[in-house]
C-alpha positions as CSV (number, residue, x, y, z in Angstrom):
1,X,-51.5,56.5,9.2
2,X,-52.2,52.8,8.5
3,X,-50.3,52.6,6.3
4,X,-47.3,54.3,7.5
5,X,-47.5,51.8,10.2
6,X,-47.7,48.9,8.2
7,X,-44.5,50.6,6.4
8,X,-43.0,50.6,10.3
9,X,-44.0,46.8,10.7
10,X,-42.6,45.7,7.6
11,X,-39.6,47.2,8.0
12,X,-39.2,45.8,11.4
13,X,-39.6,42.5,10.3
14,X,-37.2,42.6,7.5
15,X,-34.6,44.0,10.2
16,X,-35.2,41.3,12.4
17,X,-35.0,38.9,9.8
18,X,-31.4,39.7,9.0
19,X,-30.5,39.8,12.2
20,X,-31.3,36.5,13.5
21,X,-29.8,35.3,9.6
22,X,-26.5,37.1,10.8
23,X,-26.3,35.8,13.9
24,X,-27.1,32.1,13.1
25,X,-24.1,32.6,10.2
26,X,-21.9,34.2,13.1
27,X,-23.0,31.0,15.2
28,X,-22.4,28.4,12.4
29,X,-19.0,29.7,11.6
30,X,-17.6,30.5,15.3
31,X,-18.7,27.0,15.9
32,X,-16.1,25.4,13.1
33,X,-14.0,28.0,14.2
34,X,-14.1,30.6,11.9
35,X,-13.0,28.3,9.1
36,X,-15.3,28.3,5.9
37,X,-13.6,25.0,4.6
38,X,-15.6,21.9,4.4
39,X,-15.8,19.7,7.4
40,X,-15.6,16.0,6.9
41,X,-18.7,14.0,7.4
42,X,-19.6,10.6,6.4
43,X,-21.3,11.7,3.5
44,X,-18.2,13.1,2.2
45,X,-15.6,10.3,1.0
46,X,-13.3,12.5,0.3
47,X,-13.1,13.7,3.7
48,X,-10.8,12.3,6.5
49,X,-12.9,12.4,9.8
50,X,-11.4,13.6,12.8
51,X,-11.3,10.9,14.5
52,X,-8.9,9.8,12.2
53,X,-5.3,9.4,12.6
54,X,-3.3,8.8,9.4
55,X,0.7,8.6,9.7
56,X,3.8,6.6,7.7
57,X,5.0,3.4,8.9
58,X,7.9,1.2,8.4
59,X,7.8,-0.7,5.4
60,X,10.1,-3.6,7.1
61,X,11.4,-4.5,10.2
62,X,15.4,-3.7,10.8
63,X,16.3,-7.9,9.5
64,X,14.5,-7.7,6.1
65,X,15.6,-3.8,5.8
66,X,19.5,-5.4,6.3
67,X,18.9,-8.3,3.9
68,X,17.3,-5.8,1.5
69,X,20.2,-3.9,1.5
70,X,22.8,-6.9,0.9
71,X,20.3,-8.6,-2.0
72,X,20.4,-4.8,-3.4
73,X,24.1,-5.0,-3.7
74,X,24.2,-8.1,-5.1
75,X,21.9,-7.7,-7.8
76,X,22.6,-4.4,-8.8
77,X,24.7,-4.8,-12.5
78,X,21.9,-7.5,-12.5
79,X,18.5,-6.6,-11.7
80,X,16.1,-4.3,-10.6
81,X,15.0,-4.8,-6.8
82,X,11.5,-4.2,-6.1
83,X,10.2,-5.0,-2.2
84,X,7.1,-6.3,-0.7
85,X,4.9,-6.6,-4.3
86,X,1.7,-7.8,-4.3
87,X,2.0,-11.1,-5.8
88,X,-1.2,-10.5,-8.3
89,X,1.4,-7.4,-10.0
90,X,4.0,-9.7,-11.2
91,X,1.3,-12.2,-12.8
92,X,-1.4,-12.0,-15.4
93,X,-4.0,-15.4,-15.0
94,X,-6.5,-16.0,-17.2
95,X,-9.8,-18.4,-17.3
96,X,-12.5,-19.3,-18.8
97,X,-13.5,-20.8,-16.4
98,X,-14.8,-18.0,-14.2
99,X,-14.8,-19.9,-10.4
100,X,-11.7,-21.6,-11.5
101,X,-9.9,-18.1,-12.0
102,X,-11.9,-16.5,-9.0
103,X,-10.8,-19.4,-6.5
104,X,-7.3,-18.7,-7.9
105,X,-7.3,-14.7,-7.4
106,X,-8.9,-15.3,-3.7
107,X,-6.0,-17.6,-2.7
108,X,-3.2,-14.7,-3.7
109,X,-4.7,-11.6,-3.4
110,X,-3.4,-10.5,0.0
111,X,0.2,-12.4,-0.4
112,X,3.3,-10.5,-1.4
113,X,6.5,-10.8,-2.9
114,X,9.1,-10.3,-0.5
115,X,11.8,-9.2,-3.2
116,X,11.1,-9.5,-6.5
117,X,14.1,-9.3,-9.2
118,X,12.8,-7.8,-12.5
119,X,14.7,-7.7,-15.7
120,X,16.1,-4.7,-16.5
121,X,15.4,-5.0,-20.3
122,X,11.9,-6.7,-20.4
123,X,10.7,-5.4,-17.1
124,X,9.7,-8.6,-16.6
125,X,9.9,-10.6,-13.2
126,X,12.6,-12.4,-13.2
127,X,12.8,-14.1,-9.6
128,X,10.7,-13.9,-6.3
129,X,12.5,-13.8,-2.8
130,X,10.6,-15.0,0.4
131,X,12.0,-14.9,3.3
132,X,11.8,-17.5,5.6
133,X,10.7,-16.1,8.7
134,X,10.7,-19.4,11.3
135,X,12.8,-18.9,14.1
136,X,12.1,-14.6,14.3
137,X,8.7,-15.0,15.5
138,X,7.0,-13.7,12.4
139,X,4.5,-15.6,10.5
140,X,5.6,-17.6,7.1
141,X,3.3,-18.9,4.4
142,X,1.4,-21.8,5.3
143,X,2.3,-25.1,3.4
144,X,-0.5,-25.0,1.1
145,X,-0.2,-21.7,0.2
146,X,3.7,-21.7,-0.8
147,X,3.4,-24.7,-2.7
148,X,0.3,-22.5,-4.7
149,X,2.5,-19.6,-5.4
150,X,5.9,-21.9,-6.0
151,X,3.8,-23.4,-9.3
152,X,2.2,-19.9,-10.5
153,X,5.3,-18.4,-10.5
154,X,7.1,-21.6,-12.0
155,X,3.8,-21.6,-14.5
156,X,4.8,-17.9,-15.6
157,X,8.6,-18.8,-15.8
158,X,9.4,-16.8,-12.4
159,X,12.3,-18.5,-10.1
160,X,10.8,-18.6,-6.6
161,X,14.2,-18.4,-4.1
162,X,13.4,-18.9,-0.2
163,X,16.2,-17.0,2.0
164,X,16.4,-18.1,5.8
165,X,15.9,-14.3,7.6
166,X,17.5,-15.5,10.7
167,X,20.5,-16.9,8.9
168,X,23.6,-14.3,9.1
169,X,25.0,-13.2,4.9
170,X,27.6,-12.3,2.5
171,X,27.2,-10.4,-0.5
172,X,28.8,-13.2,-2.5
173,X,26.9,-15.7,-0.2
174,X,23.6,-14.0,-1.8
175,X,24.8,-14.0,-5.1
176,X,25.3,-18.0,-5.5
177,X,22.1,-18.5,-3.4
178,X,20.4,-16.5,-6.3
179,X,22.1,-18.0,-8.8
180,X,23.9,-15.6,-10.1
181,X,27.4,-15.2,-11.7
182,X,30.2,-14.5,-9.1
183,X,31.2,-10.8,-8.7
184,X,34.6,-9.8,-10.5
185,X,37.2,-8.1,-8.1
186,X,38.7,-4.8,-8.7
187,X,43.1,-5.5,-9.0
């Protein structure tokens, strides 16, 4: 009889034991929701909390998108027209001397390109556009800093070209500010 009730006991515990490991599962799961996919956590880099928000935004306001559009057609049979390029992809530096090259790569790493013109053949960069922002209420490149990225880009055989954003432009106009060749009208 003792052992039959030890059977009874046993048996009782092993019930109970999957029931309180079902309905901590039940518990776990209704908690996320019923959804068995992972749930982000700081540990997890992966992840995107929750408390997250992630959504597009404009690349450009409406006065560079415009002026993008009128460079575009006047470089077309020209060049490729690239927008808003980190400065530090149309350059290579090199140093041996180590703080030299690091103070360098500090100064540039967050400035970009505001049009870049890349040869169609070589790929290479063939001109950089900044647009002069005074007057629009948007912040230019300080002094220093222009007169920096004016002789890297000389120093890699770049043109750097500065075009007003306030100031009202033809296609043609564009062309001869850039330097290049006049268009050729259709007859």
């Amino acid at each position: 009889m003792a052992s039959q009730g030890f059977t009874l006991l046993s048996l009782a515990v092993i019930v109970g034991l999957v029931g309180i490991t079902a309905v901590t599962l039940y518990r776990h799961l209704r908690g996320q929701g019923g959804d068995l996919r992972p749930r982000a956590s700081s540990r997890d880099p992966l992840s995107i909390p929750d408390t997250v928000t992630v959504r597009a935004r404009a690349l450009m306001d409406p006065a560079e998108a415009a002026l993008l559009n009128l460079v575009q057609l006047a470089v077309r049979d020209d060049y490729l027209l690239f927008s808003h390029l980190p400065l530090r992809s149309l350059i290579t530096i090199t140093s041996e001397d180590k703080p030299a090259l690091r103070s360098v790569l500090k100064a540039i790493w967050h400035v970009h390109v505001d049009f870049a013109l890349i040869h169609p053949g070589t790929l290479t960069p063939a001109k950089a556009v900044f647009l002069d922002k005074k007057n629009t209420g948007q912040a230019s490149q300080p002094q220093g800093e222009m007169r920096l990225l004016e002789t890297l880009l000389h120093e890699a055989g770049i043109e750097v070209v500065r075009l007003p954003l306030a100031t009202p432009y033809t296609v043609p106009l564009i062309r001869d500010l850039l330097g290049l060749s006049p268009e050729e009208e259709d007859n």
